[in-house]
C-alpha positions in Angstrom: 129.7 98.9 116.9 127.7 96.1 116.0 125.6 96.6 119.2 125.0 100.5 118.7 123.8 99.6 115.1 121.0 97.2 116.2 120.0 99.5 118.7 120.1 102.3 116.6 117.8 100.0 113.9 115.4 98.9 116.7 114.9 102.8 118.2 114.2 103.7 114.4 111.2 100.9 113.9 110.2 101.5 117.2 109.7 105.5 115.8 108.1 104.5 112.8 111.0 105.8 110.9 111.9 102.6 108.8 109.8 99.3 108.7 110.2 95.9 107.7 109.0 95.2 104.1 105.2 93.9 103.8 106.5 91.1 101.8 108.4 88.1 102.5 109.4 84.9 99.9 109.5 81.3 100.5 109.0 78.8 97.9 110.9 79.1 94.5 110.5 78.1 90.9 112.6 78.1 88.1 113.0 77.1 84.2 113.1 78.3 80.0 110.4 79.5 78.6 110.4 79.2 74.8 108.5 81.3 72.4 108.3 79.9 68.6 106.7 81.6 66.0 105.9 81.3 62.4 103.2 83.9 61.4 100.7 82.3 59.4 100.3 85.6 57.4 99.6 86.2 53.9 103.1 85.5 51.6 102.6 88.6 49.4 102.2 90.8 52.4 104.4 93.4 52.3 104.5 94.8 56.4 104.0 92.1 58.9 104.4 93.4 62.7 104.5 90.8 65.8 104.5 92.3 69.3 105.4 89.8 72.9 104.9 90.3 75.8 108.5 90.2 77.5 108.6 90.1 81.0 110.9 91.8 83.5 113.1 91.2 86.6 111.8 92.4 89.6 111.9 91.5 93.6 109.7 88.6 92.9 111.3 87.4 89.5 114.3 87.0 87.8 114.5 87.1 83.8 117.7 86.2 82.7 119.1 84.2 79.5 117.4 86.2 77.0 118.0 85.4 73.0 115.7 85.9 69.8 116.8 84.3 66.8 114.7 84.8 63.3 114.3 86.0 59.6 112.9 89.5 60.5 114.2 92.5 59.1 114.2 94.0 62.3 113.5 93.3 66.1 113.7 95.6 69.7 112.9 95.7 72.8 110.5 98.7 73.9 108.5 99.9 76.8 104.6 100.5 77.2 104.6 104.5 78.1 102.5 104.4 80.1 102.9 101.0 82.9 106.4 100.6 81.3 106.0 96.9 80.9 108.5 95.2 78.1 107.5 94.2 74.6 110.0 92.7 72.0 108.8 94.2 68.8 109.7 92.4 65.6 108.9 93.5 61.3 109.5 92.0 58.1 109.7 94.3 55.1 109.2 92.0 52.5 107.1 89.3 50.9 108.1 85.9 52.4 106.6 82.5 52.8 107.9 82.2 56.1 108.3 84.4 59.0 109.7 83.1 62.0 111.0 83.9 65.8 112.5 82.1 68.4 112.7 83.6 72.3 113.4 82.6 74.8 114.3 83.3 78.7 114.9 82.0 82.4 112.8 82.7 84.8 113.1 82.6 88.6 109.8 83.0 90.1 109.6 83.5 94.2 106.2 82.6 95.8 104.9 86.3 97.5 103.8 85.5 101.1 102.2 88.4 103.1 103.7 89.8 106.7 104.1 92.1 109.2 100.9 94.1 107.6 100.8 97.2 109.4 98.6 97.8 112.4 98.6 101.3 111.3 98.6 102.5 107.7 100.7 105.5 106.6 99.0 108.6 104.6 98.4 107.9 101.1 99.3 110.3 98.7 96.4 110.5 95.5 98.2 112.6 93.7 101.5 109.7 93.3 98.8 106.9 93.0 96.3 109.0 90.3 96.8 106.5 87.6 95.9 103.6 90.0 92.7 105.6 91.3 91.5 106.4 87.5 88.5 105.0 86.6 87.7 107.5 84.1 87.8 104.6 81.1 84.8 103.1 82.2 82.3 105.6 81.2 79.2 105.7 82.5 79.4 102.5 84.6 82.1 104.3 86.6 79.1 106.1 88.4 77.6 102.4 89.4 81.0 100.7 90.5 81.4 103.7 92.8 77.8 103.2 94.1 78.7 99.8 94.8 82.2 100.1 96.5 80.2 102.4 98.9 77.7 99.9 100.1 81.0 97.2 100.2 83.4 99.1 102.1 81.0 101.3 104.4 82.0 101.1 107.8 86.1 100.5 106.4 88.5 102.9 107.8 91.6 101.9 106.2 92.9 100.8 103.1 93.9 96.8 104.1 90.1 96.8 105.7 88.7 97.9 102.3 90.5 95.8 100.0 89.9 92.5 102.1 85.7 93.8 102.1 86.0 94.0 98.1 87.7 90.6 97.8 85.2 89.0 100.0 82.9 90.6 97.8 84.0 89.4 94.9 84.4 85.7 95.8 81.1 86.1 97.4 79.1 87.4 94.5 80.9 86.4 91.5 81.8 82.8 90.1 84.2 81.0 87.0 82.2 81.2 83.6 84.5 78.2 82.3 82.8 79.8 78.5 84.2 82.8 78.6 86.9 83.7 75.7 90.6 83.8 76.4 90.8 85.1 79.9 87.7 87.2 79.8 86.5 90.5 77.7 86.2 92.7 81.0 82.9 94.0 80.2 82.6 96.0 83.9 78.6 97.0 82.9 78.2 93.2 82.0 80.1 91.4 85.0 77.6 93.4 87.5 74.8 92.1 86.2 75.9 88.5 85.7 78.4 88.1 88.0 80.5 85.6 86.3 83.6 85.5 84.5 87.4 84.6 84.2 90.7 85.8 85.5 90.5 89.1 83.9 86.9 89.7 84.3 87.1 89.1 88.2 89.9 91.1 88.8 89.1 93.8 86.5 85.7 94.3 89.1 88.3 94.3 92.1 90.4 96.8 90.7 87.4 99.3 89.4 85.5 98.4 93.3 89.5 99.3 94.7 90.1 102.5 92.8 86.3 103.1 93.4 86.7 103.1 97.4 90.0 105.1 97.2 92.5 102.1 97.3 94.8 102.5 94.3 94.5 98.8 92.2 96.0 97.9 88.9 95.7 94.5 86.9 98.6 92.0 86.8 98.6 90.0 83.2 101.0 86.3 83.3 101.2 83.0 82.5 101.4 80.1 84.6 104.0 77.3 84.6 103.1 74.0 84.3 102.9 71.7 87.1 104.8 69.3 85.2 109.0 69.9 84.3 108.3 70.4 80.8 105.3 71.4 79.2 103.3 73.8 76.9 102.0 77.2 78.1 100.6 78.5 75.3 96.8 78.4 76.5 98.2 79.3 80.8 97.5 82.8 80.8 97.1 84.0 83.9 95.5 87.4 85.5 95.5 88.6 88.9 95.9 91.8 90.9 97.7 94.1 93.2 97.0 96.8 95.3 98.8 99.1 97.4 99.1 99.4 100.9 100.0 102.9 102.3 104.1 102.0 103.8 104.3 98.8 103.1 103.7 98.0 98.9 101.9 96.4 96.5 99.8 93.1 98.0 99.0 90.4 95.1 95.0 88.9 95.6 93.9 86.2 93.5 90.4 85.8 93.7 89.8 83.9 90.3 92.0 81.1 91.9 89.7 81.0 94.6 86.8 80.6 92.2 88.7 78.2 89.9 88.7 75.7 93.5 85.4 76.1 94.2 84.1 75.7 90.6 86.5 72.3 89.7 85.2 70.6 93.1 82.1 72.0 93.2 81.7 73.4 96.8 78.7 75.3 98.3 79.3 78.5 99.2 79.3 77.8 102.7 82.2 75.3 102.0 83.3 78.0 99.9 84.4 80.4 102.9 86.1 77.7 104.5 88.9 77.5 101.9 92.4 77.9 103.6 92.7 79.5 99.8 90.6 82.0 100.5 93.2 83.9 103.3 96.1 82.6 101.6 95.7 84.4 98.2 94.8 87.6 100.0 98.2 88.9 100.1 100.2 86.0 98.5 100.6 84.0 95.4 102.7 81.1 94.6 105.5 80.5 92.6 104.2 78.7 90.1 103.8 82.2 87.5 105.4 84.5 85.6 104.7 88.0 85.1 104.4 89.5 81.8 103.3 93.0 83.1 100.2 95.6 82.9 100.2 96.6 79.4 96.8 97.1 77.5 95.2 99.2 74.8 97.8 101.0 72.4 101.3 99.0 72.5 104.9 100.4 71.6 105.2 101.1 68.5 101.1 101.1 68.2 99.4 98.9 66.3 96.9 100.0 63.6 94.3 97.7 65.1 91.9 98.9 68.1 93.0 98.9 71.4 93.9 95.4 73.1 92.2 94.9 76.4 95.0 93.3 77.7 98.5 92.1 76.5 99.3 88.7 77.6 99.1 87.0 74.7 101.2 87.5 71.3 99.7 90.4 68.9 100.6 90.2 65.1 99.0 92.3 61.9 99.7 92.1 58.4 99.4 95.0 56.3 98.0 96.9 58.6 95.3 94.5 59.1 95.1 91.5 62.6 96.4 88.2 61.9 94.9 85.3 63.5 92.4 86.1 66.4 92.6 89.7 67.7 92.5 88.7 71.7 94.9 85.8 71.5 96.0 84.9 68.2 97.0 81.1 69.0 95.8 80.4 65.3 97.8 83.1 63.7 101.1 80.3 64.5 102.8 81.0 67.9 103.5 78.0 70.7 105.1 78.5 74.3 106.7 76.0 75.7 108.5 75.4 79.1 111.7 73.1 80.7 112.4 73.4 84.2 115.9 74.1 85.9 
């Protein structure tokens, strides 16, 4: 029996019928995150609101072990609509002069490693990857980042040949800003100009030049663990990106830790395109991060604020109004913290 199934298996990939997943795991990483928070929001304030991002299981993590403790008058767990990412909502009703939450989680984290990458891609259907071929929120700069994708990926038949031509691209013609806030303000008509930025800014240009060149892209927000077994995590936010290849699945690219390498040693860009880095984060990612997910502008429940350009980091208003600063918040009283396994 056993020999008619492996045949049977074997004719089918042979046929194209079934094929071995595009991505494989190696190294693993595991330990409790902690979350602490005590709002530093007005005492007489009547409706304080704290949103987190809370990350999920999938094949490349496990999320397990999950407890929140506080003095809130009332606390969930919700979806974003629209990418369906997690957030663990939590109010307080009443004046108080202190608000506080404790979360916290395991996390198993498997390093991605690309393979078996098809040597011939499968249709692509627009119409199931529309939302990851929308570009429509960039306004009129969407006109130049398809301009630009054309001159990148002339010549590029597939989808995989495309995507590599826009990362080249990308870690050819951008570099770090170490200035810029948080992880960026992914101003698209600014970063074509200047060319430099963070983790969101870099791989907010590859997804627009992706989506741009007809390769559906989306954003990937994190954090990283620290290299040490205990540590704090409250300034390792983390962005990179993913896009999908036709058959096989989403592929992770990391440019920005490309650019981080060559900006920290200070390499020529000859010396640059040398990197073993350079291949290795096309495709894979270690297994030193945690996803937190793709949320951005309006959360679950919404938030009376403006739209957030990207939720990796803790939101909180009071009365209506943002506590702390509006993109991060570390000074409205939140610290992450982490303990290997």
């Amino acid at each position: 029996m056993n020999i008619v199934k492996t045949a049977l298996t074997a004719l089918l990939l042979s046929c194209g019928i079934i094929c071995v997943p595009a991505i494989s795991h190696a190294k693993e990483r595991q330990g409790t995150v902690t979350v602490q928070v005590n709002l530093n929001a007005p005492a007489d304030s009547k409706n304080v609101r704290l949103w987190i991002p809370y990350p999920m299981s999938d094949k490349n993590q496990d999320i397990t072990g999950i407890n929140f403790t506080g003095n809130y008058a009332s606390v969930g767990v919700y979806k974003d609509p629209q990418s369906k990412s997690g957030i663990l909502y939590a109010e307080w009703k009443e004046p108080s002069k202190e608000r506080v939450l404790t979360y916290t989680f395991n996390a198993k984290r498997k390093e991605i490693l690309s393979a078996n990458l098809p040597k011939k891609e499968m249709p692509l259907s627009k119409e199931e990857f529309r939302a990851y071929l929308d570009n429509s929120w960039l306004g009129a700069t969407e006109a130049k980042i398809k301009k630009e994708a054309e001159k990148i990926t002339k010549g590029k038949k597939t989808v995989l040949a495309k995507a590599r031509a826009i990362y080249d691209w990308v870690l050819d013609n951008m570099r770090r800003d170490p200035n810029a806030k948080a992880c960026g303000l992914c101003d698209v008509e600014r970063l074509l100009t200047e060319r430099m930025g963070k983790c969101a800014d870099v791989h907010t240009v590859f997804v627009s030049l992706c989506r741009a060149a007809g390769v559906p892209a989306r954003d990937i927000w994190g954090i990283r663990m620290p290299k040490a077994k205990e540590g704090d995590m409250t300034k390792m936010q983390h962005c990179w990106a993913e896009f999908y290849l036709p058959g096989h699945g989403w592929l992770p690219v990391d440019a920005a830790d490309v650019h981080k390498i060559v900006f920290d040693k200070k390499l020529s860009s000859e010396d640059a395109k040398k990197l073993k880095e350079r291949d290795y984060f096309f495709g894979s990612v270690e297994e030193n991060r945690i996803q937190l997910g793709y949320a951005y502008g309006m959360l679950n429940p919404p938030q009376s604020g403006a739209p957030i350009i990207y939720f990796m980091y803790p939101y909180a208003e009071a009365d209506g109004k943002t506590v702390g600063e509006e993109l991060v918040g570390y000074n409205f009283g939140y610290k992450i913290s982490f303990r290997e396994l």
